[in-house]
C-alpha positions, 0 to 999 in steps of 0.5 A: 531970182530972175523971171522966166522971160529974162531966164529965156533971154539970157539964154538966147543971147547966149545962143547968138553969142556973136551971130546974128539974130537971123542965125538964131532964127534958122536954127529955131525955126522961129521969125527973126523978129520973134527971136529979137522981142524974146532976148529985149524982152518986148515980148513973152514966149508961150510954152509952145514956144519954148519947148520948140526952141527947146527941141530945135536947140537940143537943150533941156529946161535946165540948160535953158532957165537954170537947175533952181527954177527948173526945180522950183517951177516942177514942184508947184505943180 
């Protein structure tokens, strides 16, 4: 099972598709530079970071991380 950063960013990356990083980062209204170290994975993104790419996308924790961690994530409490 993938872990939550590398759920993130693979969901990031298919949020940029083929746009640019900078793109992504006006639609999330976060820094370009963020945006980059969450899809490499250089860095970790806090819960408050992603409920606001969350909301700024419109998408819920299953359409982000997938319907098994989703569950699996709510049931440990």
């Amino acid at each position: 099972m993938k872990t939550l950063d590398q759920a993130l960013s693979s969901f990031l990356k298919t949020q940029k598709g083929e746009g640019s990083y900078a793109a992504l980062a006006e639609k999330t209204g976060i820094a370009e530079s963020t945006v980059y170290r969450l899809i490499t994975g250089e860095q970790s993104a806090t819960l408050a970071r992603i409920e606001q790419i969350m909301r700024a996308l419109g998408k819920s924790p299953q359409e982000v991380f997938g319907e098994e961690t989703a569950r699996k994530r709510t049931r440990r409490g």
